[in-house]
C-alpha positions in Angstrom: 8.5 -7.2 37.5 6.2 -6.7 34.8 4.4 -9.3 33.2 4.0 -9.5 29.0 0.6 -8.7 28.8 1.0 -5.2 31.3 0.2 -2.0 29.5 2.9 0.3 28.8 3.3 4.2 29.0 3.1 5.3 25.4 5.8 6.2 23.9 6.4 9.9 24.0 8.2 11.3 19.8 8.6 14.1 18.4 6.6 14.4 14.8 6.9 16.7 12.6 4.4 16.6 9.4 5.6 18.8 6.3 1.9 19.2 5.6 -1.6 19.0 6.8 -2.7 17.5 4.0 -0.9 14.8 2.8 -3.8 14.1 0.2 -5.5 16.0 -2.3 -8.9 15.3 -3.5 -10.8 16.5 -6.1 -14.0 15.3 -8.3 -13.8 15.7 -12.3 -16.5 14.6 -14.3 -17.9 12.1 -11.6 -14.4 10.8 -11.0 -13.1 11.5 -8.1 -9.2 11.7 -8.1 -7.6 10.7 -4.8 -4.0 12.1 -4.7 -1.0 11.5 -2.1 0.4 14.6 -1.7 4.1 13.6 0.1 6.0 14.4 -3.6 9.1 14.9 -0.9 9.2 12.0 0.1 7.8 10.0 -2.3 4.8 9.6 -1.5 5.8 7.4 1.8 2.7 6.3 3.4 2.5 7.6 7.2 -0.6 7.0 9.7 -1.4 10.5 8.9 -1.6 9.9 4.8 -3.5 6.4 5.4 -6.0 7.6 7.6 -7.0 10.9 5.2 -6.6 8.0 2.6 -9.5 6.4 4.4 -11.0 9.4 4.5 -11.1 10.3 1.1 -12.3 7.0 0.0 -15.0 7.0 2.5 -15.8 10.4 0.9 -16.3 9.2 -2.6 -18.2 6.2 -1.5 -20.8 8.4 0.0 -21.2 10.9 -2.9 -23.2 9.6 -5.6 -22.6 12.0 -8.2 -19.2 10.1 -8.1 -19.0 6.8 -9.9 -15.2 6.1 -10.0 -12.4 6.5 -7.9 -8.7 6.9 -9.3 -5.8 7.0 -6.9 -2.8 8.8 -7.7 0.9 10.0 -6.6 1.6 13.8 -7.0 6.2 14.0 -8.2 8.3 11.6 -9.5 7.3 8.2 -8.0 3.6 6.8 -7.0 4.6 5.6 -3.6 7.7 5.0 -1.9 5.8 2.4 0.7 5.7 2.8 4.2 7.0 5.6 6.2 10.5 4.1 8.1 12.3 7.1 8.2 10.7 10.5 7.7 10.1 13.2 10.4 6.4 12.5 9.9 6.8 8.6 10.8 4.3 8.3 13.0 4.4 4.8 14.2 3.7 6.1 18.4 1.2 8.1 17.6 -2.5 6.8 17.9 -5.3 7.6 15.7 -8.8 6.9 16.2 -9.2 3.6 15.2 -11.6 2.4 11.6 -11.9 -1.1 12.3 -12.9 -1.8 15.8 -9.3 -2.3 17.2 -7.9 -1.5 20.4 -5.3 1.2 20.9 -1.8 0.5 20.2 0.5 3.0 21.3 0.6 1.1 24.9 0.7 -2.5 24.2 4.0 -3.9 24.6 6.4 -6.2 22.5 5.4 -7.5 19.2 1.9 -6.5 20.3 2.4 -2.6 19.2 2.9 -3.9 15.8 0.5 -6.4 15.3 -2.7 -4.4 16.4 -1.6 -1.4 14.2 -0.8 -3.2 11.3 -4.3 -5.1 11.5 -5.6 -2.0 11.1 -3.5 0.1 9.4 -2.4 -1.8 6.5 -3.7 -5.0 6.2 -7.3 -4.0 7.1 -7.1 -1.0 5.7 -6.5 -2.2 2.4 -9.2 -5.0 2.7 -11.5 -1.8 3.2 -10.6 -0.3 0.3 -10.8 -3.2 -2.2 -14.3 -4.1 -1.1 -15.0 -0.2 -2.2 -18.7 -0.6 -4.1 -17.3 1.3 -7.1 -14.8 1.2 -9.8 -11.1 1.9 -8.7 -8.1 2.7 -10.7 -4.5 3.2 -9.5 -2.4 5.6 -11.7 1.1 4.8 -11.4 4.4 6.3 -12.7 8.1 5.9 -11.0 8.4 4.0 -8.1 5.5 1.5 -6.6 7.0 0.1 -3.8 6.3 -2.7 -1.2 3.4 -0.3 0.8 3.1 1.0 -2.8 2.1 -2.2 -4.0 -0.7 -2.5 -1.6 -2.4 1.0 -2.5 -1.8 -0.5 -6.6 -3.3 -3.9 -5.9 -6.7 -3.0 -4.1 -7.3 -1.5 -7.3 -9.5 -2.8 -9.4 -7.1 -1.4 -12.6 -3.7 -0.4 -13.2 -2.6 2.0 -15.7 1.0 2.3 -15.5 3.4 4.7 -17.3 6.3 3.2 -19.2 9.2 4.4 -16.5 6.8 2.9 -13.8 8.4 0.0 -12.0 7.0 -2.7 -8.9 9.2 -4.1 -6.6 9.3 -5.9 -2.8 12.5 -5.9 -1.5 11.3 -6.2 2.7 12.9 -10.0 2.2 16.6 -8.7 1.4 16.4 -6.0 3.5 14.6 -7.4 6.8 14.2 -10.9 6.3 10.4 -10.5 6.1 8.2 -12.4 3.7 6.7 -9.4 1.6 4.4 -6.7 3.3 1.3 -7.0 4.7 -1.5 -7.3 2.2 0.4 -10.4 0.8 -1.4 -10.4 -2.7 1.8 -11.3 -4.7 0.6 -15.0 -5.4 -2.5 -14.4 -6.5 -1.3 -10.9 -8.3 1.9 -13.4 -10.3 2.4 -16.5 -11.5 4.1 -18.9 -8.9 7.7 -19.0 -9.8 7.1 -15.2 -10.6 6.5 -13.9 -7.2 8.6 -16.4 -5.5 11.9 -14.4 -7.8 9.9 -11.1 -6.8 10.2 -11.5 -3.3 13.2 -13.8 -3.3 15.8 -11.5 -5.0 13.4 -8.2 -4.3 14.6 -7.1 -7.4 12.9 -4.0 -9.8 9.8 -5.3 -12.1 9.5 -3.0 -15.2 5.7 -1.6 -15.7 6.1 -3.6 -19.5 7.2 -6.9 -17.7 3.9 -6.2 -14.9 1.7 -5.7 -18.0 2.8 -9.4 -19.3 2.1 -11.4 -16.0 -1.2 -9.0 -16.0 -0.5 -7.2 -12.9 -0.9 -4.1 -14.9 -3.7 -3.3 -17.4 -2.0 -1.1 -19.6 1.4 0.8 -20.4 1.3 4.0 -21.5 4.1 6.9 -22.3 4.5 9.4 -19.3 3.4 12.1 -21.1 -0.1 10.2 -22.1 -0.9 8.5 -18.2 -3.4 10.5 -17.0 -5.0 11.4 -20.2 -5.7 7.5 -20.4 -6.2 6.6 -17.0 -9.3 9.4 -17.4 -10.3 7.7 -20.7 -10.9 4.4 -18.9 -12.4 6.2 -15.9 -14.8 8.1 -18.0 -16.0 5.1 -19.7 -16.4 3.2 -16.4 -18.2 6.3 -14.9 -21.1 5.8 -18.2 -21.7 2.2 -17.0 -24.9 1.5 -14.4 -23.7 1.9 -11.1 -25.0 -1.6 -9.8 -23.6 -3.3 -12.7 -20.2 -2.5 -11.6 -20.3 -2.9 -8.1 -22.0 -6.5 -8.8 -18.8 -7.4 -11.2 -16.6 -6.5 -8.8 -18.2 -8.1 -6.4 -18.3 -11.1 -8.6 -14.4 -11.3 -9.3 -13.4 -10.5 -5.9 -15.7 -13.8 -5.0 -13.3 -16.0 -7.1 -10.1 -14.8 -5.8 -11.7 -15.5 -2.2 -12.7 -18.8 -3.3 -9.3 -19.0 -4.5 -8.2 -19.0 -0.4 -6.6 -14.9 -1.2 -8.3 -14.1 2.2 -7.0 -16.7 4.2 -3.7 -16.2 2.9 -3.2 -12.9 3.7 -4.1 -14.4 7.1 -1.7 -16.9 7.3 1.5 -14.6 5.3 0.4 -11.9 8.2 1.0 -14.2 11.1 4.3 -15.0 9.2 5.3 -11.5 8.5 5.1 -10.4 12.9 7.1 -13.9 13.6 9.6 -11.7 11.2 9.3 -9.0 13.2 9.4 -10.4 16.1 12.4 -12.6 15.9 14.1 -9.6 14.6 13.4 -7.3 17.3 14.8 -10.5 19.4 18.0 -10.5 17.5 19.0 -7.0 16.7 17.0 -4.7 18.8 14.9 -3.6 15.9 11.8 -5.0 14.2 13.1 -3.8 10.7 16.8 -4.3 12.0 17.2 -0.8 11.5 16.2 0.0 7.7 15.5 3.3 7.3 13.6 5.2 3.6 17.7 6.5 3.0 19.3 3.1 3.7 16.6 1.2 1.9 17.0 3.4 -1.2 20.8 3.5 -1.2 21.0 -0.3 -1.1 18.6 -0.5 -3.8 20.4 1.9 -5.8 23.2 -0.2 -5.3 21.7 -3.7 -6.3 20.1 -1.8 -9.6 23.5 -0.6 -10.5 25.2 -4.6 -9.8 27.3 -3.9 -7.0 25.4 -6.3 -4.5 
């Protein structure tokens, strides 16, 4: 009988990326522009997209003819979220771990999860918000939970008018947002409680209002501005803004944002867990095509 803490054989699946580079990156002007490249899929965020997103970041960091970093989604929508459904979900296969984490493909139980998602997401995304330079997040159609993430370690947010936010992991799995839990600090209370409560669509307009969103501009005109704003941040001394972001960052940790994420983490694998207890699953079987159907059918008042 094996115990719970016995290694397991990794799981042997069959993956099967549509590209080999599921981001594009290019520098303009001293801006370099970080692109996801999965348009077919809306830009849903595999390990193999989040590592050559690490990548890419890393890349501009070291370059010092760049001084700002914008981060886009090629098609319709910025980002999907996470990858639960594609052929290129990669969730068995192990990459060569950033953050000083063991493996994960052989852990067992809740275990698999937890040590990917440390790194993966959650510190992953701490990573990239501590980047020393200026960030911006261009975002049109769809930023969704994982989506949000990628948005929010931002340091901007220029949105286009069709662009829309939403978390709906609490209808759909009965789990309390996704990893990089920022939603109380990114909305007012009562705000993100109805965000994640109902998981319902926030318009780009109604982002703007809670400030969640820096500015709202027609399709047509969002990467014109989003390059306005990055070229003016590129002219300023390159200490000067890594010291103010530095310096806002500071208050939001003073605000407890850091140890929240801890605690809402913790929270989010019990969700997991006790799912994967009940129905066999740790997102009781949600896949990308189910998700977006039932949102579809929310959005047009059905359910």
């Amino acid at each position: 009988m094996s115990k719970g803490n016995d290694l397991v054989e990794p799981k042997q699946v069959d993956i099967v990326y549509e590209t080999d580079q599921p981001i594009r990156y290019e520098v303009i002007d001293h801006v370099a522009w970080v692109t996801m490249t999965r348009p077919t899929f809306n830009n849903a965020q595999n390990g193999q997209m989040t590592y050559a997103l690490d990548d890419a970041f890393n890349r501009a960091v070291k370059d010092d003819d760049v001084r700002v970093i914008v981060l886009a989604g090629e098609g319709k929508h910025f980002s999907a979220g996470h990858d639960i459904g594609t052929p290129g979900r990669d969730l068995h296969h192990e990459f060569d771990k950033r953050l000083m984490l063991a493996p994960h493909t052989n852990k067992p139980g809740a275990e698999l999860l937890y040590t990917r998602e440390q790194e993966q997401y959650l510190g992953m995304c701490r990573r990239w918000r501590d980047i020393p330079k200026p960030t911006i997040a261009m975002v049109q159609g769809a930023c969704i939970a994982g989506g949000l993430m990628l948005a929010w370690v931002c340091d901007l947010i220029v949105a286009s008018e069709d662009a829309f936010f939403q978390d709906p992991v609490n209808p759909l799995m009965g789990i309390p947002g996704v990893e990089y839990f920022a939603h109380g600090f990114e909305l007012p209370t009562r705000v993100a409680k109805e965000f994640l409560l109902l998981g319902e669509r926030m318009s780009a307009e109604r982002a703007h209002s809670f400030g969640m969103v820096n500015k709202v501009v027609p399709r047509e005109e969002l990467r014109e501005a989003t390059a306005a704003w990055a070229a003016k941040l590129a002219a300023n001394p390159r200490l000067g803004n890594w010291l103010t972001k530095q310096s806002i960052n500071h208050v939001e940790e003073l605000r407890g944002k850091r140890s929240a994420m801890d605690a809402v983490f913790h929270m989010h694998h019990f969700a997991h867990a006790h799912n994967d207890l009940v129905t066999g699953d740790s997102i009781v079987g949600v896949s990308g095509k189910s998700a977006a159907a039932t949102n579809k059918k929310q959005q047009a008042g059905e359910g």
